[in-house]
Each structure stands twice: as C-alpha cells, then as structure tokens.
C-alpha positions as CSV (number, residue, x, y, z in Angstrom):
1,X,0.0,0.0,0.0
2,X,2.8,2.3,0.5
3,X,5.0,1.6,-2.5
4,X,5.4,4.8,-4.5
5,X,2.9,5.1,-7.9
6,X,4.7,5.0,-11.4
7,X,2.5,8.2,-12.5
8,X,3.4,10.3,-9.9
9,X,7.4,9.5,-11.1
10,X,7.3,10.0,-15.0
11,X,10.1,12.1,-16.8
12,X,9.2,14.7,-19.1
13,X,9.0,12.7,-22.5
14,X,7.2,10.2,-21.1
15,X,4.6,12.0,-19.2
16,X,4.4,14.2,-22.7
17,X,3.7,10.8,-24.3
18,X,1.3,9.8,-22.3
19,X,-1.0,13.1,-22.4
20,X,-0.5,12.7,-26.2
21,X,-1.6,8.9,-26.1
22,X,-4.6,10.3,-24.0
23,X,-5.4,12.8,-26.4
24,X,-6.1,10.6,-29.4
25,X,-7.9,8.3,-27.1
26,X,-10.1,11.1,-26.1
27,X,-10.6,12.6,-29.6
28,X,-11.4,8.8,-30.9
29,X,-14.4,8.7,-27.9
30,X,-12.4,5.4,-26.2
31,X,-13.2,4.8,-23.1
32,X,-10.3,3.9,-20.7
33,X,-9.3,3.6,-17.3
34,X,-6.0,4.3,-15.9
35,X,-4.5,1.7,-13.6
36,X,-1.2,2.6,-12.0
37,X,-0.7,-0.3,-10.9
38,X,-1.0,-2.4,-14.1
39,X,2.3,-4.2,-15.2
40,X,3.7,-6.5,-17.8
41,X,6.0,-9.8,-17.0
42,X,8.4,-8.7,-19.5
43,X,11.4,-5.8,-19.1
44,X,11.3,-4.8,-22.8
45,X,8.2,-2.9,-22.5
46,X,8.5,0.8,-22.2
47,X,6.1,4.2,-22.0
48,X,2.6,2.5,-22.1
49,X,0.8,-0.9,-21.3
50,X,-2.8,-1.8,-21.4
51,X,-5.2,-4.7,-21.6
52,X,-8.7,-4.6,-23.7
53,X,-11.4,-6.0,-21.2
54,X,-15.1,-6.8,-21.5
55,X,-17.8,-7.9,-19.0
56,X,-19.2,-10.3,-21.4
57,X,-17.1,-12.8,-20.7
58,X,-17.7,-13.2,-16.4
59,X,-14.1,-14.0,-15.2
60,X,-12.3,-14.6,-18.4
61,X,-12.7,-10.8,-19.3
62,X,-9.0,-9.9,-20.5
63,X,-9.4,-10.2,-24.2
64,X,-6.0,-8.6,-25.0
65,X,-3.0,-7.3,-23.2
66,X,0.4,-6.2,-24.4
67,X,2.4,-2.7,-24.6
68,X,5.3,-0.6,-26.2
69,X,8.7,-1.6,-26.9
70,X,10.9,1.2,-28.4
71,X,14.4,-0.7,-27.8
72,X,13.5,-4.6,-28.8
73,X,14.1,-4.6,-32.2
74,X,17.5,-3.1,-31.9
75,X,18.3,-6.0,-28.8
76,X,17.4,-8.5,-31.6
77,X,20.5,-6.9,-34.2
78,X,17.7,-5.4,-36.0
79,X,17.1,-1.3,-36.4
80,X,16.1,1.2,-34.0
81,X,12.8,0.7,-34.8
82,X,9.7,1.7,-32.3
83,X,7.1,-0.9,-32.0
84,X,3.8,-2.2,-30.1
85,X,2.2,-5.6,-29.8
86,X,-0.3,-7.8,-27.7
87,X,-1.4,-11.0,-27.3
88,X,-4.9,-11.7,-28.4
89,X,-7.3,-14.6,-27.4
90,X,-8.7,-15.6,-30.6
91,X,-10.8,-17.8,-28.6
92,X,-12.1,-15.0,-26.3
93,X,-12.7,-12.7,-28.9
94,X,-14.6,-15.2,-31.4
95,X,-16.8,-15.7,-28.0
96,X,-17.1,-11.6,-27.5
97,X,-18.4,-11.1,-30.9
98,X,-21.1,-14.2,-31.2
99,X,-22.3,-12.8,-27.7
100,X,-22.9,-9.5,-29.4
101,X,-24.3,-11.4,-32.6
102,X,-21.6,-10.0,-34.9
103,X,-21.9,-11.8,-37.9
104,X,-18.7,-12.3,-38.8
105,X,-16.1,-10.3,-41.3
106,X,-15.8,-10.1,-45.0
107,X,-12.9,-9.8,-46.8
108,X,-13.1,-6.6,-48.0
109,X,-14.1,-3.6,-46.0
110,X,-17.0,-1.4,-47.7
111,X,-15.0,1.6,-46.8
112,X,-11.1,2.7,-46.7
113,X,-10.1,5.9,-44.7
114,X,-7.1,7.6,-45.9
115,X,-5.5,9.9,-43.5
116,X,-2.2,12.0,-44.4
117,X,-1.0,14.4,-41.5
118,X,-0.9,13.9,-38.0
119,X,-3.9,16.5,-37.5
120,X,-5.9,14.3,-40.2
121,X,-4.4,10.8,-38.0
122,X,-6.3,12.1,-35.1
123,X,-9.5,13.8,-36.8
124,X,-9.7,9.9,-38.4
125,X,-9.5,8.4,-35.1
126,X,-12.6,10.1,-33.9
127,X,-14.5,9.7,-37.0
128,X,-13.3,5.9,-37.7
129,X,-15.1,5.4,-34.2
130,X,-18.0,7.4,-34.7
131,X,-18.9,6.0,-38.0
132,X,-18.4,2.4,-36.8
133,X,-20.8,3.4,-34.0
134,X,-23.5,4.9,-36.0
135,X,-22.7,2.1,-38.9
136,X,-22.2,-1.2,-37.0
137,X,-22.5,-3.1,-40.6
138,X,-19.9,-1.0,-42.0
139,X,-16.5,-2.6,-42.4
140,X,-14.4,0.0,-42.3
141,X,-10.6,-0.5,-42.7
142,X,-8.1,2.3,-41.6
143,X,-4.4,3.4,-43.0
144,X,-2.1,3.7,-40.0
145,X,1.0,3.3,-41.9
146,X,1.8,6.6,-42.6
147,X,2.8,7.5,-46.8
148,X,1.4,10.1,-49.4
149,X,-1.8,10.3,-50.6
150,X,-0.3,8.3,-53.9
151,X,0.4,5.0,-51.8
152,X,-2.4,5.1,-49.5
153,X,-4.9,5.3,-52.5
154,X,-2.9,2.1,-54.1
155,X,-3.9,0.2,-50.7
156,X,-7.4,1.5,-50.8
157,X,-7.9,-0.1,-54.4
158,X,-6.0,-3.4,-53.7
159,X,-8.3,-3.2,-50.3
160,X,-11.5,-4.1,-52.3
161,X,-13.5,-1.1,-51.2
162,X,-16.0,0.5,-52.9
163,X,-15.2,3.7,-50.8
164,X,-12.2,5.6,-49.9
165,X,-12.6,8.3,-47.1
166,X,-10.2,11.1,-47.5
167,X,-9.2,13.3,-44.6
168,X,-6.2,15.8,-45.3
169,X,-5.5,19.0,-44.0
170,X,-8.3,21.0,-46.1
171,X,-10.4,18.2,-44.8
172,X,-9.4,18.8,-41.5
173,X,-9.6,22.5,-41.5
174,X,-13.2,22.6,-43.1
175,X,-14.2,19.7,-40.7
176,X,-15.7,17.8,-44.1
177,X,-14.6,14.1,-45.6
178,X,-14.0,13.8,-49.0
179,X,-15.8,10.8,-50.6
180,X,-14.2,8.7,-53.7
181,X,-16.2,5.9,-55.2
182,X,-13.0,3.8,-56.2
183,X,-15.4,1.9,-58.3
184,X,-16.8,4.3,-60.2
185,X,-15.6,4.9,-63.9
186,X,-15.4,8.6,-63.2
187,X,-14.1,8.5,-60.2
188,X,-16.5,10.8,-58.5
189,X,-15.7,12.7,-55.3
190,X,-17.5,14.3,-53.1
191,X,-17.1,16.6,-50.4
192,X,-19.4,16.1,-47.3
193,X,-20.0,16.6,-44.0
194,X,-18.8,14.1,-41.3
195,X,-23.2,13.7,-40.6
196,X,-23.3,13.9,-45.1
197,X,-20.4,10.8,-45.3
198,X,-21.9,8.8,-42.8
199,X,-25.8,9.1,-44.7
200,X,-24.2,8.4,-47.6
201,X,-22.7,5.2,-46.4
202,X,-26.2,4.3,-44.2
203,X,-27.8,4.2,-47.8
204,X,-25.0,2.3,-49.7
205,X,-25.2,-0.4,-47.1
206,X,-29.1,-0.5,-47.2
207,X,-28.7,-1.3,-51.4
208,X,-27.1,-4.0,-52.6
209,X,-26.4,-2.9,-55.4
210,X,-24.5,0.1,-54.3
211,X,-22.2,-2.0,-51.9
C-alpha cells in the first residue's frame, strides 16, 4: 500500500507521451481507465501498457494485453525501430463477438479511410469510431502506416473497397470528408460533412447494389 505510484514519477518525455496517447484516445471517444498499478512480466516494455477488457465474458474478461517496446528490435541486431504488440485470445474474442451477434467479417471492407497528417491521424481516429458506431455493418478499414496520398490510394484499391474516405488538412480544417467511389468509372468525389459521409454510407449499405 505504500509503494510509491509509477504516475506520480514519469520524466518529461514520457509524461508528454502519455497526455498525447490520451489525447487521441479522447478525440477517438475510447473509453479507458487508468490503472497505475498495471504491469507486464516482460522488461522490454516501455512508456505505455494496457489490456482490452469486457464484461461479457464473467471472469475470463481480458481479451487482449500487451504494450510498447521502443528498444526490442535493436536487442534482436535489427534497427532502431519503435514498436507495439499484444497478445490476443482468438478464442475469447470469437466468444465476445457471437455474444454481441456479430456476424462475422468479410474480406473486403465497404469503406477505406485515408489519413495523411498527424492532424488528419487524429481527426480519423474520432471519425473511424463514430462511424463504426453509428454504422455497426460497416467494415471500415483504416491506413495507419503513414505514406502520401499516392500510396495510400494504391492500398485503398487493392483493399477491395467501394469507398475511400479522405481526410487531409483542407479536410481537417473545413471539418468535411471527401468521398471517392474507387469503383466508379469517373471517379467521382465528393465533399461532405462528417453527418453527409456517414448518410451516404447508411444508404450504400441498405442497397445492394451500391455496396
């Protein structure tokens, strides 16, 4: 009870991290709970940790766990490369989503949302999580990797999507999505409201032969 709490110790960059890491939680609408007392059983692990829970499950509620490691690649002769990885119960999640009566995925996502910018990285957050909570149906795939808009429109064809979802700084500073049918001939884009985009997807998933 009287051991001294990690939060109240942080250096500089790491507390800066973590209010950033907060931030784009916040702005995505994800729920979370800090516990500063939640550790991992390996040393590589740096700045952040978590575990995904549920209360679906009774006891067996820990769906994922895991963390960042900036240094582990570099111990293992490779670059200095940051990462982050968990472990997942395949079996626990598959369990999750029949309890919820998801109905399982589809290889290809209706929609792809393209985000270049770290601005547009954080407005997509939020609106990934806002659409997929308006749109339970939709199956929406996200570009995290980073790139131009040149490469992340190559992985938004290859993706299968009808849809890409374009957010760059315009986007952001107008607080509008640009549209793409990917599909389309003409390539037709529109520029819509975050309330327009997610109508406009509403009615592509009520036709069939739209989506």
């Amino acid at each position: 009870a009287d051991a001294p709490v990690l939060l109240d110790h942080l250096e500089a960059d790491s507390q800066a991290h973590f209010e950033e890491l907060r931030a784009m939680l916040d702005a995505a609408g994800v729920a979370y709970e800090i516990n500063p007392r939640l550790v991992r059983g390996l040393d590589y692990y740096c700045k952040t940790v978590f575990e995904w829970v549920t209360d679906t499950l009774g006891a067996q509620g820990t769906i994922c766990a895991g963390g960042r490691y900036d240094g582990l690649l570099e111990q293992l002769d490779g670059p200095a490369i940051p990462g982050v990885g968990f472990a997942l119960g395949l079996e626990r999640l598959v369990a999750m989503l029949a309890a919820a009566g998801h109905p399982g995925a589809d290889a290809n996502p209706h929609a792809y949302l393209i985000m270049v910018g770290d601005a547009a990285q954080r407005r997509g957050l939020a609106l990934a999580e806002r659409l997929r909570d308006q749109l339970p149906a939709l199956r929406l795939r996200m570009h995290c990797g980073g790139g131009g808009f040149k490469a992340q429109f190559r992985r938004a064809d290859h993706s299968g999507a009808r849809f890409a979802l374009i957010l760059g700084e315009d986007e952001v500073r107008t607080g509008t999505v640009a549209l793409k049918l990917l599909r389309d001939p003409d390539g037709q884009q529109l520029t819509l409201s975050h309330d327009q985009a997610a109508a406009h997807l509403c009615a592509a998933l009520d036709s069939t032969s739209r989506i």
